[in-house]
matplotlib code that plots the C-alpha trace (Angstrom):
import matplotlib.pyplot as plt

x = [25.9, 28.9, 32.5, 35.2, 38.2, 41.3, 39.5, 40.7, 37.5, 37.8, 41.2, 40.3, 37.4, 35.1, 31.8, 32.0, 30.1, 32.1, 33.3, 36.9, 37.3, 36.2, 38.8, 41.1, 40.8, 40.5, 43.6, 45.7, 43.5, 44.9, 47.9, 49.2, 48.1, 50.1, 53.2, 56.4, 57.8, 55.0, 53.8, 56.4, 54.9, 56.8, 54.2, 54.0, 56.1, 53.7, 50.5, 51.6, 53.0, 49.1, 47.3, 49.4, 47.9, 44.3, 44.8, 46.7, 43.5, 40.8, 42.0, 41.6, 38.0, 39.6, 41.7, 38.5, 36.5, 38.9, 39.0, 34.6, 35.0, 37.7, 35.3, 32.5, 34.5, 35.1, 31.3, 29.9, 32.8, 31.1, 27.5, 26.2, 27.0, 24.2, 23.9, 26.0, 24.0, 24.8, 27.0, 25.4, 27.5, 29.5, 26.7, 24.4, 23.5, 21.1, 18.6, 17.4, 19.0, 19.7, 23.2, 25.0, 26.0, 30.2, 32.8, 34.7]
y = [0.5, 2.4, 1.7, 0.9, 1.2, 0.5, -1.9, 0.0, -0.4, -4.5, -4.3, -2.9, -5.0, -2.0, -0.8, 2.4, 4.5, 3.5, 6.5, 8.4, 6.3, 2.8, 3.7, 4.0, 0.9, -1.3, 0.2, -0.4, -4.1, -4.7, -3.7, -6.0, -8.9, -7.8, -5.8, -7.5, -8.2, -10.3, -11.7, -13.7, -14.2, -13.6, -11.3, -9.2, -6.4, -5.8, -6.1, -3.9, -1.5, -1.9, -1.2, 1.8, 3.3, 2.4, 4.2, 7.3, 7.4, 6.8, 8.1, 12.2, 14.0, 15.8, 12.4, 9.9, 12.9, 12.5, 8.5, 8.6, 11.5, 9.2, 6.3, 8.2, 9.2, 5.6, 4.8, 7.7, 6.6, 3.4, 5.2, 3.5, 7.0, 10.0, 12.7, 15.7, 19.1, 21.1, 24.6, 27.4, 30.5, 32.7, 35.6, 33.6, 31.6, 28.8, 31.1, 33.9, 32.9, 36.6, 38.3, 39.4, 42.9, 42.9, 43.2, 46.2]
z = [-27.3, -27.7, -29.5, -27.3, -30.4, -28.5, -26.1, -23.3, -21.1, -21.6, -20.6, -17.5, -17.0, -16.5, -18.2, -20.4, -17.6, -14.4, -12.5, -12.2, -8.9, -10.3, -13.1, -10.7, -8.9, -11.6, -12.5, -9.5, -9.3, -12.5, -12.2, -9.1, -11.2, -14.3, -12.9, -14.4, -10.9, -9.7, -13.4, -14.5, -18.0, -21.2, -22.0, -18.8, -19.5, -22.9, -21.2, -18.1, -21.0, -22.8, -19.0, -18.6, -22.2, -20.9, -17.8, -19.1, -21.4, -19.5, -16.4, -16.8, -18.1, -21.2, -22.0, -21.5, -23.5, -26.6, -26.2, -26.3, -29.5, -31.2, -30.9, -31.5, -34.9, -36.0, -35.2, -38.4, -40.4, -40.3, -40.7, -37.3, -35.2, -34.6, -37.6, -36.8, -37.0, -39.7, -38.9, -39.2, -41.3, -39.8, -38.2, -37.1, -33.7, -33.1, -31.4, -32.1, -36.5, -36.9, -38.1, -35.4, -35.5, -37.4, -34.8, -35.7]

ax = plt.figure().add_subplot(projection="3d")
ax.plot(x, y, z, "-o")
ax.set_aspect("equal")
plt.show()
C-alpha cells in the first residue's frame, strides 16, 4: 500500500491510481461543496485553501510524480520503502559494465 504524506488523495476522496480526469472531477465535485460562497462554515475558506494544494499537486504528471517520490522518500526513511540500487561509478553502464571510452 502506498503512503499518501499530505493526505491529498483522502481529501479528494479518490484512490492513489485514479486517472488525470477522475482527478479532475473530484476536484471540481469537491470544490462546489467547499467553495467559501456556498459553505458557509467557519472553516471553509481553510479547507477550500487545503483542496486547492491537493489539486495543484496532484493535478499535473511531473507534480503528482514529485508528490508519489516525496512519499516514496518518507516510506525508506521509515525502512518500509523498496531498496534503491546502488550507482554505478562514473564509466560504467548497467549493460554491457564496461568503461566507456573518455569524452575528450
Amino acid at each position: 500500500m502506498a503512503s499518501d504524506p499530505k493526505g491529498y488523495y483522502a481529501i479528494l476522496k479518490i484512490d492513489q491510481t485514479a486517472s488525470a480526469e477522475a482527478i479532475k472531477a473530484a476536484f471540481r465535485r469537491q470544490a462546489k461543496l467547499l467553495h467559501p460562497d456556498h459553505n458557509t462554515a467557519p472553516d471553509a475558506v481553510e479547507k477550500f485553501q487545503t483542496l486547492n494544494e491537493a489539486y495543484q499537486s496532484l493535478g499535473t504528471p511531473h507534480k503528482r510524480a514529485a508528490y508519489a517520490a516525496e512519499s516514496g522518500a518518507s516510506l525508506r526513511a521509515t525502512g518500509q520503502g523498496r531498496r534503491q540500487r546502488p550507482s554505478l561509478p562514473r564509466g560504467l553502464n548497467r549493460t554491457s559494465r564496461h568503461p566507456r571510452p573518455p569524452d575528450f
